[in-house]
N, C-alpha and C positions, 0 to 999 in steps of 0.2 A: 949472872943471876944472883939474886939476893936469895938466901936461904931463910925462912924464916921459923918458927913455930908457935901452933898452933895457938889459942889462947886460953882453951876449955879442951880436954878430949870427947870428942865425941860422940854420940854411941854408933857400936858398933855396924847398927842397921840404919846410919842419916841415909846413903845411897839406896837402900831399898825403901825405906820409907818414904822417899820422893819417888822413886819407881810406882810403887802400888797407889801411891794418893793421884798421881798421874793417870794409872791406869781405871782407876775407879772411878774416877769423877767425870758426870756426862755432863749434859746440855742442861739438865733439869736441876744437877746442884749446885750450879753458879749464879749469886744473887744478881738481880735485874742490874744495878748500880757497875756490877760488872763487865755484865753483858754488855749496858750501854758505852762501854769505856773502850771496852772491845772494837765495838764499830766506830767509835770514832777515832780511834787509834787506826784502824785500819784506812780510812778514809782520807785521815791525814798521811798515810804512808804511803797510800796508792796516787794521791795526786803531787806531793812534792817526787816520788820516783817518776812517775808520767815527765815532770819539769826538769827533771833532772838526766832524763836518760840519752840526751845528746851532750852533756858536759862532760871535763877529760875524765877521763877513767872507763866513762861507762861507753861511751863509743868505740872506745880502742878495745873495749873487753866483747864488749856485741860485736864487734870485727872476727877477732880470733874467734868466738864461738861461735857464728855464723862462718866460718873459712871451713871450720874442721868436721863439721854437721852432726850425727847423728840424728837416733829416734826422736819423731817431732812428737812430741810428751804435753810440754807446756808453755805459757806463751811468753816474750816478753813483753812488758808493759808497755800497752799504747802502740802495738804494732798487730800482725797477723803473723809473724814468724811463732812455731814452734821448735824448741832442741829442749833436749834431754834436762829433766828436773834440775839435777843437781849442777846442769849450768843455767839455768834459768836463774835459780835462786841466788848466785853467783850474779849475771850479769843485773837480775832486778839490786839486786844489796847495794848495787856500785852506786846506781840510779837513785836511788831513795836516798843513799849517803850523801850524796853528790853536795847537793846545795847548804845543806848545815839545817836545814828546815823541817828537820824531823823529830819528833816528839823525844823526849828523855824522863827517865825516873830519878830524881834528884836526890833523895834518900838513897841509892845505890848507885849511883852516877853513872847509868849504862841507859845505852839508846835500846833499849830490847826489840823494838819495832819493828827497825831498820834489816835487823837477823831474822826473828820470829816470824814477822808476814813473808818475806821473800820465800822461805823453804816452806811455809805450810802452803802458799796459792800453790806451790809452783806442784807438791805433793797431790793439794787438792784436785787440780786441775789433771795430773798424769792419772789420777785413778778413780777421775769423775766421782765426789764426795762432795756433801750436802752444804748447803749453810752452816747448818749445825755445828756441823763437824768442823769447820775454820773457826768461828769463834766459840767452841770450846777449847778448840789444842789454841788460839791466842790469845784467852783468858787465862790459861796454864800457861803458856810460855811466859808471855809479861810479867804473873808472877811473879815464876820462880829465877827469871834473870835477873825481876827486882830484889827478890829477898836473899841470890848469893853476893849482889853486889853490894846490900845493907850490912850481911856479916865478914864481909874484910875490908876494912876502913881504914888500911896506912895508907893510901894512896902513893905506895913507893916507886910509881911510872908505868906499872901494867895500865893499857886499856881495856877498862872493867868491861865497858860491851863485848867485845872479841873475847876476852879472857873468860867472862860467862855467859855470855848470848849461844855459846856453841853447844855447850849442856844445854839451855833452852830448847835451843831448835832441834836437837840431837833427840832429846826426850820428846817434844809434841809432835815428832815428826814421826818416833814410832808408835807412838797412840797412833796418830791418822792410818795407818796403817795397817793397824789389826792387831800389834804384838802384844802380847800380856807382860806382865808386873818384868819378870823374867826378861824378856827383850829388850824392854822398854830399861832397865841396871844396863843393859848389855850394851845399847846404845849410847849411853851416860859414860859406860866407860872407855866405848871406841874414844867419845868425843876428847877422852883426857890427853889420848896422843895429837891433838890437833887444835890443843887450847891455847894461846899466845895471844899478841899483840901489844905494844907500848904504847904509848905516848912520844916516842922519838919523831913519828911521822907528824905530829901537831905541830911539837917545838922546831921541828925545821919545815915547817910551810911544804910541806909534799905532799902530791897526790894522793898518795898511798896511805894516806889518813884514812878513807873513804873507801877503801881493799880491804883495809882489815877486817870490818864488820862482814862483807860481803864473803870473805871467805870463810869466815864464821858459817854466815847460810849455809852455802855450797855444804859445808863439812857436817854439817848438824844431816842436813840429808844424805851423805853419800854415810856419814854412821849406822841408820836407822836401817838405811839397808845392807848394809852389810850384817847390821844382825838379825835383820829380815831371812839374812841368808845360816845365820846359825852362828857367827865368831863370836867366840866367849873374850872375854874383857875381862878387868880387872873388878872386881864387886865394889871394891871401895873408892871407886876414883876421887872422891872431893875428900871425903876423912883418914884415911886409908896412908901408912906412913910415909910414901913417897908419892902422895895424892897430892890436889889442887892446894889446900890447906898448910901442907907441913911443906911446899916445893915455889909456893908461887907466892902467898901471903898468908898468915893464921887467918882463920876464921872463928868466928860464933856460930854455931851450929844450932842453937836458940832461935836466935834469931831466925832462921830459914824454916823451925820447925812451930815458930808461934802463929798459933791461930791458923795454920795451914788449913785450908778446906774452908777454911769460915771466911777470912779477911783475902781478898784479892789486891792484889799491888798495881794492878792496870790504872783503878781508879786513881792513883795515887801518881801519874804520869803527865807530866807535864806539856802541852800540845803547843807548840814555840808560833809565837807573834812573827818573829822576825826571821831570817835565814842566815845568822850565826849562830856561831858557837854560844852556848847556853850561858857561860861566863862572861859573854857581853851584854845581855838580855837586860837586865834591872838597867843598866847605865845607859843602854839607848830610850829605854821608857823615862827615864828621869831627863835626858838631856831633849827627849821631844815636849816633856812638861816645860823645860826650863824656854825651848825658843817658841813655844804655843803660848807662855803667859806672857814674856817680854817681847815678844814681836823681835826675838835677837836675828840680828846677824852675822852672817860668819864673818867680815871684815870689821865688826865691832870690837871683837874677841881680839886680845891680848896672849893670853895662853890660858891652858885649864891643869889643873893639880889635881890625881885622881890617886886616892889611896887605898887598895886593895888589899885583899887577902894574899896569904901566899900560894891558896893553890892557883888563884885568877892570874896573880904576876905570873906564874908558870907556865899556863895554858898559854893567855891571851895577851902578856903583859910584855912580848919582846919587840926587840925595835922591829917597824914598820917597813919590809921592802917587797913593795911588788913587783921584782922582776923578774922572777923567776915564774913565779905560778900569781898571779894578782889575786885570783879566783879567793882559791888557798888562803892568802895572804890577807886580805882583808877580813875571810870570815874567822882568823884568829890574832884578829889586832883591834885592843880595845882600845887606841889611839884612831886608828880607821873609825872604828864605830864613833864616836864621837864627831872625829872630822865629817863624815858621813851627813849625820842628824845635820850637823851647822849646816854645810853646803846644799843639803837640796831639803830640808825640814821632813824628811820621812828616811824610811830604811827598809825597803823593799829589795826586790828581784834584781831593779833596776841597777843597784847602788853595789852588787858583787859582780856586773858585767868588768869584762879589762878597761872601757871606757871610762866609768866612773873613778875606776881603783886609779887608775895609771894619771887619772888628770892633776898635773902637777899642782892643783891648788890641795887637794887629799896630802900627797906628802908635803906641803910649807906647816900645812896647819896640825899636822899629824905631829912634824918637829918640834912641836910647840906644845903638848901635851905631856907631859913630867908623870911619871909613875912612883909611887911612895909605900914603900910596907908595913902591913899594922900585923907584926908577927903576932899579937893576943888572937889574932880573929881567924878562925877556923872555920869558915865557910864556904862554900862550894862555888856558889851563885851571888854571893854579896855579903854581907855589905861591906858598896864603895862607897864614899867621902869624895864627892865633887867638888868644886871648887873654879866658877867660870870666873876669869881677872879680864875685864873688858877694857877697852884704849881712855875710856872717860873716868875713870876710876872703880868704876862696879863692880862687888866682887857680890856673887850667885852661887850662893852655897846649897847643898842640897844632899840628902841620905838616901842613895840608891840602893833598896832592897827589895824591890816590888817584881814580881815577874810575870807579864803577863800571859794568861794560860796556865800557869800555876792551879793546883786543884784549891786553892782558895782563892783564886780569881779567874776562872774557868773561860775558855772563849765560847762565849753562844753560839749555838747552830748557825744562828746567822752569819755570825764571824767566822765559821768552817768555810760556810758554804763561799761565802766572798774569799777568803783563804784559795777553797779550791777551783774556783773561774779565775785567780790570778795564775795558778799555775797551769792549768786545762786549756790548750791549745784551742779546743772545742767550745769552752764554756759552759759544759753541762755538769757544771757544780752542784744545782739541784737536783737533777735526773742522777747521779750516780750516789748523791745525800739519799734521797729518798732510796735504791735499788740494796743499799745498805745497810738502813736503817730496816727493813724487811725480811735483811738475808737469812735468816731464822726458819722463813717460808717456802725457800727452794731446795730443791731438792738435787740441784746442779750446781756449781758455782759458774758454770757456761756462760748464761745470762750476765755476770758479773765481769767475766774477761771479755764479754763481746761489749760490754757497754764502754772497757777502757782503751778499747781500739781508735786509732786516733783518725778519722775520714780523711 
């Protein structure tokens, strides 16, 4: 473990003063732009988990927690099975992880989503709680996962989602619940003992990429209650000298505390086009402009020269082998993503089956893709430096920074709703768009898990 410190000290009360701005804040003083960010966060998270809840991870987990049973509490996604919350929010996390198609905060580079909706349905559902009440503790949770993963910025191999999504869930999950200011610290600091996650599971193409998050959830709720039940914690877990901050990466503590209550970070989350990893996102939107205006094909193509940042080479920049996990393996190879777009001119659902991955025209053309470092460029998502070298002499250059779904290029409702009839066995992308966009009005969220029941 890297030891770090901090970069500011910070005051003494940052953990309670995310505690009480938690506890204080209802339904009514969260701006609309919020709200709405809310619901489509969640829309997006309940139907790529719907898509994803028979892919590996999330099957062999619904396995074991259906073997072992308990209280049937709350449901998992797109079935009629209930077990106990805090596996709920566990086996949902796996599901919504599964495919790489879940929304992300890119100023904090954490899925909060993927954590925050798992444990608050799964809470909501165990103790029958309103509309309201989900999208305010998701308007709170999205936040504040976005604003701890804004203030630690080495990027030195934690996975920001796990590493803060667990305080997220941990805090919205004892608001749902009743706890005051007090609980709500108390919670915050079970979650310290249970914060982790790297980036080792990316760099070597493992399942267990896609676990992290989910045991994030799981932990965020079995915290809440346990300080439901009265264990006191540490008061300072994120500032606090052997806290998140001084143990895991420095933090700015500004940053988490600017414009708290006023400015929400939901709107500010990115709702993914495609079903990779967020660092291939710009370079598949440029290489589907590049074979949209040339009419390219992939046996045109000579090779492509793509020059990246270094956190992109990190992530998504190693060599290409799907044989172990293809799944995996393709949604963190921005050689795949490339080869991908040429071979079938889109980059859907269809293109991370083993089919696609495995077909040996993916790996010749994959070989043939060069990766290049521009150490100046400090960007998360881009920009790459394309560079298509075609057999006739054609060289296709191009500046891939565009992301679409980005909050400065937003997907329209329409785009959700098509979004969610690709992933919805059923096709009721509208009926569960529209039961969403209402949820403000119910007084159950019942209505909402019987609409994601799969017939």
């Amino acid at each position: 473990m890297n030891f770090h410190k901090q970069q500011s000290a910070p005051p003494d009360g940052l953990t309670a003063t995310i505690a009480e701005h938690i506890h204080k804040t209802s339904y009514s003083d969260i701006p609309q732009n919020a709200v709405t960010a809310a619901k489509h966060i969640l829309f997006d998270t309940l139907v790529v988990g719907i898509a994803g809840r028979n892919e590996a991870g999330a099957a062999e987990g619904r396995e074991i927690i259906l073997a072992n049973g308990g209280i049937e509490q709350s449901r998992l996604w797109g079935s009629r099975h209930r077990v106990p919350a805090m596996s709920a929010a566990f086996v949902n996390g796996v599901a919504a992880a599964a495919l790489d198609f879940d929304s992300v905060h890119e100023g904090g580079t954490v899925h909060s989503d993927i954590i925050v909706a798992p444990a608050v349905l799964a809470l909501a559902e165990a103790r029958d709680l309103s509309g309201r009440d989900v999208l305010t503790a998701l308007a709170l949770g999205n936040d504040l996962a976005g604003r701890l993963g804004m203030s630690t910025r080495e990027h030195s191999g934690w996975f920001y989602t796990s590493l803060h999504g667990v305080f997220a869930a941990a805090a919205t999950s004892a608001k749902l619940i009743g706890l005051d200011a007090d609980g709500i610290r108390n919670a915050i600091g079970i979650a310290l003992s249970r914060t982790g996650g790297t980036q080792q599971p990316a760099r070597e193409k493992a399942v267990t990429k896609r676990m992290q998050s989910a045991f994030a959830a799981q932990d965020g709720v079995f915290a809440a209650l346990l300080a439901e039940k009265g264990i006191i914690a540490p008061s300072a877990p994120i500032e606090g000298e052997f806290g998140l901050y001084n143990m895991y990466e420095a933090g700015n503590h500004e940053v988490v505390l600017s414009e708290l209550g006023s400015r929400f970070e939901g709107k500010n989350i990115t709702v993914k086009a495609y079903p990779s990893c967020a660092c291939n996102h710009a370079v598949i939107a440029a290489m589907l402009e590049i074979v949209g205006e040339n009419n390219l094909k992939a046996d045109e193509v000579a090779s492509v020269e793509l020059i990246v940042t270094p956190y992109i080479k990190r992530l998504v920049g190693g060599p290409f082998d799907p044989a172990a996990n293809p799944q995996v393996a393709a949604q963190f190879s921005i050689q795949y993503s490339v080869a991908a777009v040429l071979l079938h001119g889109k980059f859907g659902l269809a293109e991370i089956q083993s089919a696609a991955v495995r077909d040996p025209r993916s790996a010749d053309l994959a070989s043939r893709i060069s990766i290049l470092v521009d150490e100046s460029q400090s960007g998360v998502f881009g920009p790459v430096k394309i560079t298509v070298n075609c057999h006739d002499g054609r060289k296709l250059n191009v500046l891939a920074n565009t992301v679409p779904g980005r909050p400065d290029k937003p997907l329209t409702e329409a785009e959700l709703i098509s979004k969610g009839n690709m992933c919805l066995p059923n096709k009721n992308g509208d009926a569960l768009f529209k039961l969403i966009s209402e949820l403000e009005n119910h007084h159950s969220v019942k209505a909402l898990m019987d609409e994601l029941e799969i017939k």
